[in-house]
C-alpha positions as a printed Julia matrix, in Angstrom:
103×3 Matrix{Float64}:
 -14.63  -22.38  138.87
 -13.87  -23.65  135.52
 -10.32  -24.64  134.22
  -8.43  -22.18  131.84
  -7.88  -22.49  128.05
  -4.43  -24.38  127.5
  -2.27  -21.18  126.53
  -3.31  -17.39  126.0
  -4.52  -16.85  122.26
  -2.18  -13.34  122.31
   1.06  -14.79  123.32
   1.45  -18.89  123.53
   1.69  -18.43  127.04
   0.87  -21.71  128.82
  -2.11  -20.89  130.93
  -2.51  -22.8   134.67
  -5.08  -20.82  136.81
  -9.06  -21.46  137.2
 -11.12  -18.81  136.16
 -14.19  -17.95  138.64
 -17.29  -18.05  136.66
 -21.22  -17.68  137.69
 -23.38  -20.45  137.26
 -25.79  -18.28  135.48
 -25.15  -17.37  131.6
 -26.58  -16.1   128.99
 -27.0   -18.85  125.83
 -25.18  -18.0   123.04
 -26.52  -20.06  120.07
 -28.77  -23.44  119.8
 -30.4   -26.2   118.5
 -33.33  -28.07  119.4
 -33.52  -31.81  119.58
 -37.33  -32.88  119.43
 -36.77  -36.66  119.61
 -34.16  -37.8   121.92
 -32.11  -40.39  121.6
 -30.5   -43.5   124.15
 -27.39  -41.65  123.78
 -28.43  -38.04  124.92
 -28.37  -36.72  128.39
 -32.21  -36.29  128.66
 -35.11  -37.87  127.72
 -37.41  -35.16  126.82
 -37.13  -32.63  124.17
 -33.8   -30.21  124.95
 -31.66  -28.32  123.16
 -27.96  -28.2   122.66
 -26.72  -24.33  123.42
 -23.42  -22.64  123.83
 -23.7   -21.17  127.28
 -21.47  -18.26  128.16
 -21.54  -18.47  131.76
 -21.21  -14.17  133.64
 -17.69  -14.01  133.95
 -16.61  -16.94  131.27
 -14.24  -15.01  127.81
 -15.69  -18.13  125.74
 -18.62  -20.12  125.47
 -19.25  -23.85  126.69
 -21.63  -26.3   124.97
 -24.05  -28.2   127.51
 -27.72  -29.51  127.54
 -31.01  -26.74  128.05
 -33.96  -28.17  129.51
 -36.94  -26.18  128.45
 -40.78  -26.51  128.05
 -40.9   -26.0   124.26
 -39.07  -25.29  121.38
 -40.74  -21.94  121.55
 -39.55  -20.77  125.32
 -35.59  -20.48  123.9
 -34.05  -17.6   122.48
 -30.47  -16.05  121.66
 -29.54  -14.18  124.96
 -31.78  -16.19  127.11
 -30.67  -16.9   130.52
 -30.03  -20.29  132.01
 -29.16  -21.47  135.09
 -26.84  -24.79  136.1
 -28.66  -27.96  137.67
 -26.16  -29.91  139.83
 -26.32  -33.76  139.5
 -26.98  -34.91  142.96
 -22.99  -36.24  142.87
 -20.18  -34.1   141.98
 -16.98  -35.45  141.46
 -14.86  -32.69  139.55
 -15.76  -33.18  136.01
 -18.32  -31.66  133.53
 -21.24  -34.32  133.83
 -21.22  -32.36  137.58
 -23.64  -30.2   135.76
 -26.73  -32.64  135.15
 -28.26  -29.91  132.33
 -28.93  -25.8   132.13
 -32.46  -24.69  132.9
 -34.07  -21.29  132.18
 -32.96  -18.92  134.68
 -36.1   -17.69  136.67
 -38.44  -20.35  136.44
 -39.05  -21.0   132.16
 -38.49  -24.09  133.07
């Protein structure tokens, strides 16, 4: 379940209900980030991707974990990896992995 978009890009229209969304998606665009920083979520090599998650209208940006630089395409499909806490908020999802096993 992810929250809606603040009003409906057709008519203004203030916009209140979630939308259910997969956990799976397929990435959307990307960038790889060979030497991590303090600041970044992991500490190996990762990319940033726009994910559109099956079911989602618009993409979300998150963290990929993947092998190499090499294993990530356009149209690739990742899979959400739950922090071991969930509270309600977008850090909920620790990172994306490749969806069957890339990873």
């Amino acid at each position: 379940i992810v929250p809606p978009m603040e009003y409906d890009p057709d008519t203004a229209e203030a916009l209140s209900e979630f939308v259910q969304v997969a956990e799976q998606g397929a990435i959307v665009s990307w960038c790889w980030v060979a030497q991590p920083r303090a600041a970044h979520p992991l500490d190996e090599p990762f990319a940033w991707a726009m994910i559109r998650l099956d079911g989602a209208d618009v993409p979300m940006i998150h963290c990929v974990a993947a092998p190499a630089e090499a294993s990530l395409a356009t149209g690739a499909r990742v899979q959400a990896v739950w922090a071991p806490e969930t509270r309600g908020f977008i850090s909920d999802i620790s990172h994306f992995e490749l969806a069957g096993g890339g990873n």
